[in-house]
N, CA, C and O of each residue as an XYZ file, in Angstrom:
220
protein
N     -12.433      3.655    -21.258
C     -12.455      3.466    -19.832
C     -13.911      3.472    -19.379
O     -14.587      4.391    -19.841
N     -14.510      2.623    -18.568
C     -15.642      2.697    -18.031
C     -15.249      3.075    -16.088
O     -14.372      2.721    -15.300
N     -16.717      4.141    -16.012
C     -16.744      4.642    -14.418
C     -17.703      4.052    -14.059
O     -18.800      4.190    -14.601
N     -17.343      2.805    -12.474
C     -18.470      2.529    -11.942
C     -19.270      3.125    -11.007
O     -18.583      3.799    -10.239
N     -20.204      3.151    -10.804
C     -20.587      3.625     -9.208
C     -21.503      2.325     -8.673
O     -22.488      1.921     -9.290
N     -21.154      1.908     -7.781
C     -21.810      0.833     -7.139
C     -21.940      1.318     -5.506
O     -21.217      1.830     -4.652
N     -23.723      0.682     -5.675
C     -24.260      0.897     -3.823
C     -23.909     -0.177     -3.205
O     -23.973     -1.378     -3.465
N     -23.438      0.586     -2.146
C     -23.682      0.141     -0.998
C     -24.072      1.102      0.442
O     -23.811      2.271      0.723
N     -24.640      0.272      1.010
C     -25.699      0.605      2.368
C     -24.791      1.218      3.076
O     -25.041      2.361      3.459
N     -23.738      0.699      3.356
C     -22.509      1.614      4.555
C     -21.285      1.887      3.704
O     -20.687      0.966      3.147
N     -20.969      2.967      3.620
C     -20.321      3.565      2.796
C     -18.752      3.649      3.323
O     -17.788      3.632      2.557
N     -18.661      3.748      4.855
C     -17.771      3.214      5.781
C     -17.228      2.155      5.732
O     -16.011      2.012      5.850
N     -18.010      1.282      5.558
C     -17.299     -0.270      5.457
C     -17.059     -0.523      4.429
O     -16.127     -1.323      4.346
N     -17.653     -0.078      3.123
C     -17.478     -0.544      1.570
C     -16.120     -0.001      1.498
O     -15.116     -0.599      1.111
N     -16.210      1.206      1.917
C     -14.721      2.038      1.469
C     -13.494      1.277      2.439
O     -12.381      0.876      2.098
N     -13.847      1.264      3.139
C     -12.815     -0.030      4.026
C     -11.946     -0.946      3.515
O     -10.750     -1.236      3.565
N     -13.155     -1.370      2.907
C     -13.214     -3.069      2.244
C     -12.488     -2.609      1.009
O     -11.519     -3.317      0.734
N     -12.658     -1.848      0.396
C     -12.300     -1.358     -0.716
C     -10.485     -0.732     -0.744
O      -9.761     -0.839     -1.734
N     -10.226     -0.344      0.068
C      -8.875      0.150      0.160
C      -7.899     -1.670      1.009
O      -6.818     -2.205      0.764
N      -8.834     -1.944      1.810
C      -8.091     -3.298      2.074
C      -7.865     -4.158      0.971
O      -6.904     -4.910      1.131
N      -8.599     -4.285     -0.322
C      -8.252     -5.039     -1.399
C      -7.841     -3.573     -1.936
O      -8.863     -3.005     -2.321
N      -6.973     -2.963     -2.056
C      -5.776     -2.127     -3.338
C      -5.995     -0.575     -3.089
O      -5.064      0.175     -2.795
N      -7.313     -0.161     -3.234
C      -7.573      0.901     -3.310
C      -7.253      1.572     -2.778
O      -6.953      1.412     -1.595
N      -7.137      2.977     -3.602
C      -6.717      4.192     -2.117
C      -8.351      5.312     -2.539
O      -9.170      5.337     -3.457
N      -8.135      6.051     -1.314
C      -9.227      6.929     -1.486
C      -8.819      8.523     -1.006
O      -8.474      8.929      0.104
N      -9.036      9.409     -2.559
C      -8.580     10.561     -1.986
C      -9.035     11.568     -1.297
O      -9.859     11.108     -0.505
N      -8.916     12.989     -1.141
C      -9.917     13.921     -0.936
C     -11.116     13.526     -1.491
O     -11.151     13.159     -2.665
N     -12.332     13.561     -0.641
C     -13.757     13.865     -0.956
C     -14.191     15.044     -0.960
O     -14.078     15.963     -0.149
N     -14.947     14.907     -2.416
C     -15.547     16.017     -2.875
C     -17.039     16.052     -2.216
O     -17.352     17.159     -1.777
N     -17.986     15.041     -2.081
C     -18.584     15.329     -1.628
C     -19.418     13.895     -0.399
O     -19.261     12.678     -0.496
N     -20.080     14.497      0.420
C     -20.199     13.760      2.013
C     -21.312     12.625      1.097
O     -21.632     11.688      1.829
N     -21.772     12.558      0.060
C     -22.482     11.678     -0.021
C     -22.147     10.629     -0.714
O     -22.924      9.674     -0.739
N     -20.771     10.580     -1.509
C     -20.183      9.519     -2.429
C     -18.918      9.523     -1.877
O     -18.360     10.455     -1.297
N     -18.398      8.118     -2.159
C     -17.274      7.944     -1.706
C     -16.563      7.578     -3.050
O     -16.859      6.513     -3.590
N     -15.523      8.518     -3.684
C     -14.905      8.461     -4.488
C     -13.214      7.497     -4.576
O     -12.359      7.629     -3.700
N     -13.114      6.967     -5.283
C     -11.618      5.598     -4.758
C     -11.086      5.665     -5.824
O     -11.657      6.250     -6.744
N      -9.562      4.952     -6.031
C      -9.201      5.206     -7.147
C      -8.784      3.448     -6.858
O      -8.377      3.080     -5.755
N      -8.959      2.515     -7.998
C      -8.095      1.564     -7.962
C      -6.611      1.616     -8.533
O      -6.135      2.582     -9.129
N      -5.804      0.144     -8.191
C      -4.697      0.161     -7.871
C      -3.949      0.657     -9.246
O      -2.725      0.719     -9.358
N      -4.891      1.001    -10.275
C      -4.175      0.911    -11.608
C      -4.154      2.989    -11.764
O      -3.380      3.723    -12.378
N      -5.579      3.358    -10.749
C      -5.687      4.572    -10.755
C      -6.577      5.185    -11.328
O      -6.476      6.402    -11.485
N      -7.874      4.346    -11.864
C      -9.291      4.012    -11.968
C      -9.898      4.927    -11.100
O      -8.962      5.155    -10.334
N     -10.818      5.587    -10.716
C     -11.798      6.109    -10.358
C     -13.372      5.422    -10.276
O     -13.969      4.997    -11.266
N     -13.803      5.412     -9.151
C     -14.803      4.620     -9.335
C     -15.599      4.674     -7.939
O     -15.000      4.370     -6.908
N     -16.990      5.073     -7.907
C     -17.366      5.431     -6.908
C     -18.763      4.279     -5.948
O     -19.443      3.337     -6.356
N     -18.691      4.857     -4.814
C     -19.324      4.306     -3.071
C     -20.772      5.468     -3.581
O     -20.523      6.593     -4.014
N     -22.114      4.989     -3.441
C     -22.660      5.446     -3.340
C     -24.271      4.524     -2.478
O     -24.845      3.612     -3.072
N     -24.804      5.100     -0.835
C     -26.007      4.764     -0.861
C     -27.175      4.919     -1.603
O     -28.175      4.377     -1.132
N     -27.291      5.534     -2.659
C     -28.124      6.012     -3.720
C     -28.265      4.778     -5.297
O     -27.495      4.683     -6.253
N     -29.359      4.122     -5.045
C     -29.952      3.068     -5.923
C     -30.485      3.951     -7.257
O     -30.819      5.114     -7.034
N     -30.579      3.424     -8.680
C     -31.202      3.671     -9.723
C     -32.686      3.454     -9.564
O     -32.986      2.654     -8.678
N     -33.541      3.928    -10.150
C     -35.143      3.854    -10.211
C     -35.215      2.354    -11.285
O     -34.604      1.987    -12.288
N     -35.922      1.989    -10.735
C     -36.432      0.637    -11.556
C     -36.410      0.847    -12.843
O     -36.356      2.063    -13.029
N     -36.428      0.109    -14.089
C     -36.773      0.644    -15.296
C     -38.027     -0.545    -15.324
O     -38.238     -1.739    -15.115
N     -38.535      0.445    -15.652
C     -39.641     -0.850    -16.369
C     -40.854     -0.626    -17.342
O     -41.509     -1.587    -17.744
């Protein structure tokens, strides 16, 4: 199984967008990620927080 976490800027609307195509979203653990489960029951997270460049 792979866990994604993908940014996005509004975490409000991603998660939105995200339950309007399948998803549900349960208790949050915490105010800065938005944790979702897809329709299969996947886990996979909302985060404004980008990786550091590699380079």
């Amino acid at each position: 199984m792979v866990h994604l976490d993908l940014t996005a800027d509004d975490l409000g609307a991603a998660a939105e967008r995200a339950v309007a195509l399948g998803a549900t979203l349960p208790e949050q653990p915490d105010p800065h990620w938005r944790v979702l489960l897809d329709p299969a029951g996947h886990p996979f997270c909302l985060t404004p927080f980008t990786p550091d460049a590699v380079g």
